[in-house]
C-alpha positions as a LaTeX table, in Angstrom:
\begin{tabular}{lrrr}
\hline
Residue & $x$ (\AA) & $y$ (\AA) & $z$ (\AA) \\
\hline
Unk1 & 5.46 & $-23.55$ & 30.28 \\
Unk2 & 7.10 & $-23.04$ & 33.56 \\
Unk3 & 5.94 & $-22.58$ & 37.35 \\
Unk4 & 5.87 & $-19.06$ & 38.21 \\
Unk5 & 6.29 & $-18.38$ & 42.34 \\
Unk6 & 3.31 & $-18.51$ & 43.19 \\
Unk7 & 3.04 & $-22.14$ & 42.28 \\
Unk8 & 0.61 & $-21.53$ & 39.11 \\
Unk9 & 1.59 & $-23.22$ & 35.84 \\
Unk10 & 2.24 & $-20.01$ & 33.35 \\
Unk11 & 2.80 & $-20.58$ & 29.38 \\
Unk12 & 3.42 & $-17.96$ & 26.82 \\
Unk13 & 1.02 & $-17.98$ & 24.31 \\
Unk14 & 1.55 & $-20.74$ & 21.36 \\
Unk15 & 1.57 & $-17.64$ & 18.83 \\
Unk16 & 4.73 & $-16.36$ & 17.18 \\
Unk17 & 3.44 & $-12.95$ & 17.53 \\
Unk18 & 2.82 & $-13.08$ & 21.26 \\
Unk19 & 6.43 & $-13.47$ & 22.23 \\
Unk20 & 6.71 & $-10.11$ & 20.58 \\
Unk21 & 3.90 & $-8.53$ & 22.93 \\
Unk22 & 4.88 & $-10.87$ & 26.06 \\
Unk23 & 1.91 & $-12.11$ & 26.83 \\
Unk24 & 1.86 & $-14.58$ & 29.45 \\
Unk25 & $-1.24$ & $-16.12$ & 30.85 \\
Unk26 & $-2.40$ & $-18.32$ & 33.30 \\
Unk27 & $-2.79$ & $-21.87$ & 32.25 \\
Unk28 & $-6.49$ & $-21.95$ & 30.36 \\
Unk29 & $-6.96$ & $-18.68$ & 30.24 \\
Unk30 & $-6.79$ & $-17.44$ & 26.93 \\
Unk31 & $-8.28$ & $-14.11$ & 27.47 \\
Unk32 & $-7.78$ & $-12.24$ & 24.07 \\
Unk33 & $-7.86$ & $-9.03$ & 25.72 \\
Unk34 & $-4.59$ & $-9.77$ & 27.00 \\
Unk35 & $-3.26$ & $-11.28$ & 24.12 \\
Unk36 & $-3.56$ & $-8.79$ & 20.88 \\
Unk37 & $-2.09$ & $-11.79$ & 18.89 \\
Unk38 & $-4.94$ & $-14.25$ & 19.67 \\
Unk39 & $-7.71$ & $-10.87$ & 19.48 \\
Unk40 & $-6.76$ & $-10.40$ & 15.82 \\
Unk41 & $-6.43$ & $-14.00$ & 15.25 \\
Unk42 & $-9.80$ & $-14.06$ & 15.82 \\
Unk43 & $-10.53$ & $-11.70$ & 13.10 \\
Unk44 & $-8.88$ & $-12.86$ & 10.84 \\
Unk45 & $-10.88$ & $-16.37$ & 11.44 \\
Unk46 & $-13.55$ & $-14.71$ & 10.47 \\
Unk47 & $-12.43$ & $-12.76$ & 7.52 \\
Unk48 & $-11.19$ & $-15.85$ & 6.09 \\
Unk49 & $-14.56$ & $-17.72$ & 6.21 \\
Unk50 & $-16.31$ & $-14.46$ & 4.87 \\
Unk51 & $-13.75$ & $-14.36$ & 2.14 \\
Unk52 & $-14.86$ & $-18.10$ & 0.83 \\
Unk53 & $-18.22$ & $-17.14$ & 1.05 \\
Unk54 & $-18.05$ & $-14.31$ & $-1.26$ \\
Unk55 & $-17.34$ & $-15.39$ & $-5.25$ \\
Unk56 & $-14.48$ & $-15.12$ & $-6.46$ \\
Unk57 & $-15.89$ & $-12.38$ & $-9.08$ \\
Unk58 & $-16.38$ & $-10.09$ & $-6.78$ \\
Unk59 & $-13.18$ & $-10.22$ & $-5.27$ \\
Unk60 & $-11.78$ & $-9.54$ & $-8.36$ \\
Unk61 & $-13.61$ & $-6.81$ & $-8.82$ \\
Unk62 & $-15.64$ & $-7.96$ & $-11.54$ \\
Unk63 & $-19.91$ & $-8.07$ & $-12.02$ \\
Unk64 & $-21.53$ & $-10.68$ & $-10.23$ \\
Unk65 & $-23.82$ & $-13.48$ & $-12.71$ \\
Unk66 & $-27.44$ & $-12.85$ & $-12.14$ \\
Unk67 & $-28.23$ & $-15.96$ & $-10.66$ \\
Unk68 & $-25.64$ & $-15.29$ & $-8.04$ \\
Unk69 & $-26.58$ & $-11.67$ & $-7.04$ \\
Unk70 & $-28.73$ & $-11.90$ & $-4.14$ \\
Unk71 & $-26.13$ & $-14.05$ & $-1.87$ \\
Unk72 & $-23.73$ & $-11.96$ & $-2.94$ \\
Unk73 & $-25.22$ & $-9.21$ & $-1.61$ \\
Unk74 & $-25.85$ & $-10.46$ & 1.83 \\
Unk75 & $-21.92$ & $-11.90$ & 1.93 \\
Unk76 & $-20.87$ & $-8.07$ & 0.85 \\
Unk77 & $-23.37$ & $-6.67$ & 3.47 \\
Unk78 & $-21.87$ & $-9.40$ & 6.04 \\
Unk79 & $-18.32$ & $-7.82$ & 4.77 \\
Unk80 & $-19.13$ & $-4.47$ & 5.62 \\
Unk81 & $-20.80$ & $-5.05$ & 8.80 \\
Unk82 & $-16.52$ & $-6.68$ & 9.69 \\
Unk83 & $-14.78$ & $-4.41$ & 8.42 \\
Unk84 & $-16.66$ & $-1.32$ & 10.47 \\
Unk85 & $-16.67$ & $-3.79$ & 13.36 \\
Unk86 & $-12.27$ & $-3.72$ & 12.91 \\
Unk87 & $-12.29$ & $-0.15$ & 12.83 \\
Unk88 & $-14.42$ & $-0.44$ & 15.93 \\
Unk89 & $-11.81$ & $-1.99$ & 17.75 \\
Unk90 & $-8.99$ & $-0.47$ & 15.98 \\
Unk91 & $-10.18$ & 3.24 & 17.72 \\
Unk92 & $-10.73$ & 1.40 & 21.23 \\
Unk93 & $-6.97$ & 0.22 & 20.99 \\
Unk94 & $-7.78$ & $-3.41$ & 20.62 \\
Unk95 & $-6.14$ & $-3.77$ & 17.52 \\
Unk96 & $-2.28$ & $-2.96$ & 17.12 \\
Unk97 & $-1.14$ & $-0.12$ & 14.24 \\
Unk98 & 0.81 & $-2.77$ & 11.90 \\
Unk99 & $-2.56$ & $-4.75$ & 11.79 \\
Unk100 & $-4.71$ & $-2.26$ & 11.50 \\
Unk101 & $-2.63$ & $-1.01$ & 8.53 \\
Unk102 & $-2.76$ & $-4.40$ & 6.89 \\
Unk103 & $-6.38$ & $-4.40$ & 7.61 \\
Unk104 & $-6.94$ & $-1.29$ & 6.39 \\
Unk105 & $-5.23$ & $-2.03$ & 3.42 \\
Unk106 & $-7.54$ & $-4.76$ & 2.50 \\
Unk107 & $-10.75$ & $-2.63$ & 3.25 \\
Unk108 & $-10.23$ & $-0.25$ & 1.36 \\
Unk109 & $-8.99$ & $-1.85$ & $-1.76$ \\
Unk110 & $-12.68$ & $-4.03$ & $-1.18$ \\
Unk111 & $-15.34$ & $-1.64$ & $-0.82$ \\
Unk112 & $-13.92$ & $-0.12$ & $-4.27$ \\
Unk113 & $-14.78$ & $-2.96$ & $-6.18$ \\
Unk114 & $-18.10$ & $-2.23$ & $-8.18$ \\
Unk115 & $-19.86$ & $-4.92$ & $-6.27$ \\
Unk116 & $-18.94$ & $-3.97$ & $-2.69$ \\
Unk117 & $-19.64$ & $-0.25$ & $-3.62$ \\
Unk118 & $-23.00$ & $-1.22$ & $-5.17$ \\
Unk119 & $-24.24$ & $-2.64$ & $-1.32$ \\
Unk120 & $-22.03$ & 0.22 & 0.19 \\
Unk121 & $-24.36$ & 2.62 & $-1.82$ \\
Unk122 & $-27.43$ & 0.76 & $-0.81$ \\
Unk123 & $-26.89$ & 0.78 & 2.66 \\
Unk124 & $-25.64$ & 4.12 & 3.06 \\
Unk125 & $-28.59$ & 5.73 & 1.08 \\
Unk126 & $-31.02$ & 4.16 & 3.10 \\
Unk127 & $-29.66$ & 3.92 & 6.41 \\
Unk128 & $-26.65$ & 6.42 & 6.99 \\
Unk129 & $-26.00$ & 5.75 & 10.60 \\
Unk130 & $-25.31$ & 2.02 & 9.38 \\
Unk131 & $-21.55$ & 1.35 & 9.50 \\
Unk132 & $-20.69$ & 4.24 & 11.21 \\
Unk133 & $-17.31$ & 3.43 & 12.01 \\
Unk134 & $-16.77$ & 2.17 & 8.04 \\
Unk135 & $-18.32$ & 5.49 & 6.74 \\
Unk136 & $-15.74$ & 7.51 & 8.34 \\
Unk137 & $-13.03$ & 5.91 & 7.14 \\
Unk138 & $-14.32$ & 6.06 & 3.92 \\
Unk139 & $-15.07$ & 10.02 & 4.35 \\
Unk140 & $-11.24$ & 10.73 & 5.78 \\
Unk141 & $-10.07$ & 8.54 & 2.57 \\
Unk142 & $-8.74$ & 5.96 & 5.32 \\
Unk143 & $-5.77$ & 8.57 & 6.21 \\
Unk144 & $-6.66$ & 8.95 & 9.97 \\
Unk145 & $-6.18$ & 6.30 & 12.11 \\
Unk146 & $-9.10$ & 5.21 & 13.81 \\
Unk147 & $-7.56$ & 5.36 & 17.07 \\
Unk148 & $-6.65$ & 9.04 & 16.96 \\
Unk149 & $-10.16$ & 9.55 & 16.71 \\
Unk150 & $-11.80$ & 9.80 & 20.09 \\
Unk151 & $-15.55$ & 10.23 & 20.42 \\
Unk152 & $-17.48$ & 8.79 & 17.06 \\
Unk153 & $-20.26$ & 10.67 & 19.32 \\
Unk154 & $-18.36$ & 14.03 & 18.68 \\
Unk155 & $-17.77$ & 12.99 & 14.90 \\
Unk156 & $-19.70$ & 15.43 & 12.29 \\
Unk157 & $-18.72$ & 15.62 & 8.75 \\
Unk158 & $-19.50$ & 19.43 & 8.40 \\
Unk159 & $-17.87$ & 20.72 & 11.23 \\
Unk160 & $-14.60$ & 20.47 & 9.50 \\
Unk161 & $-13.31$ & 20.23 & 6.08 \\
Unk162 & $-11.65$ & 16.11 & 5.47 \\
Unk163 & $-8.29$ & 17.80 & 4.28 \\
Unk164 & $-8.09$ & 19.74 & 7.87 \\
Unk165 & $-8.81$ & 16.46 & 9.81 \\
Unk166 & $-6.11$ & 14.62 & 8.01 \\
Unk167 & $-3.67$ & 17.57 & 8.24 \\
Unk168 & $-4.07$ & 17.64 & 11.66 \\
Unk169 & $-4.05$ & 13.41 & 12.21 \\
Unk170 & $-0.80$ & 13.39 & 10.31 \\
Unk171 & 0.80 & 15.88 & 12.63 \\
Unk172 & $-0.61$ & 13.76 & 15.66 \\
Unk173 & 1.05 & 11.02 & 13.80 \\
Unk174 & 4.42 & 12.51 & 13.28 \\
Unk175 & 4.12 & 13.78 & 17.03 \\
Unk176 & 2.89 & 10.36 & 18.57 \\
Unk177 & 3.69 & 6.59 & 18.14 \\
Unk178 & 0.61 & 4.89 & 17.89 \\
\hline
\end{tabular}
């Protein structure tokens, strides 16, 4: 903490990761949208406490017992809801690239599991427009960033071929720091 000149008390925020982004704040305010670190802090809060939830099966990849199935498949729905929620704020820039890659990471390597793609399926047959953000990952085969994306309102699957869309992300890639 120190006294900044205009006589407020300023401290840099308690996480590690913040001195990297330099976030400095007024004392009590702890707006996350100035501090990335705290943000995805946040998330990962509430990935943790989604991740107990969820049997241990499943994230393992294995088949659920019967008597466990129904709970299962409202923590999985609850999971999916998250993780098109991250990509959300991944493609407004609220959520910084190596995080988003870690996150990433860990979505994708979920909704393969057999359970996880069992409520994907549901959801998706019966309500497309569900998860929006989640289903295109899933369709670019989580090779475009989600922030290189622009409008999700501009986003149709048959306008262009998947291959062409990640062609062209990966040159905006190689061009662009993100």
């Amino acid at each position: 903490m120190y006294v900044n000149n205009l006589n407020r008390l300023v401290f840099r925020c308690r996480d590690s990761r913040c001195f990297r982004c330099g976030y400095y704040g007024v004392a009590g305010s702890r707006n996350p949208r100035h501090c990335p670190a705290a943000f995805e802090e946040n998330f990962n809060k509430q990935y943790r406490k989604l991740a107990r939830a969820i049997p241990v099966d499943v994230l393992l990849g294995k088949p659920v017992k019967d008597h466990l199935k129904l709970s299962t498949r409202e923590e999985n729905f609850c999971y999916l809801d998250f993780s098109s929620e991250q990509a959300l704020y991944r493609s407004n820039g609220r959520i910084r690239k190596n995080t988003w890659l870690s996150w990433a990471t860990g979505i994708k390597a979920h909704i393969e599991k057999e359970e996880f793609g069992k409520v994907w399926d549901e959801v998706y047959s019966h309500s497309p427009d569900t998860f929006s953000y989640l289903a295109r990952l899933k369709d670019e085969y989580f090779k475009i960033d989600p922030k290189c994306w622009g409008s999700m309102v501009a986003y149709e699957k048959s306008t262009t071929s998947t291959l062409d869309q990640i062609e062209h992300a990966e040159k905006v890639l190689d061009y662009h720091s993100i």
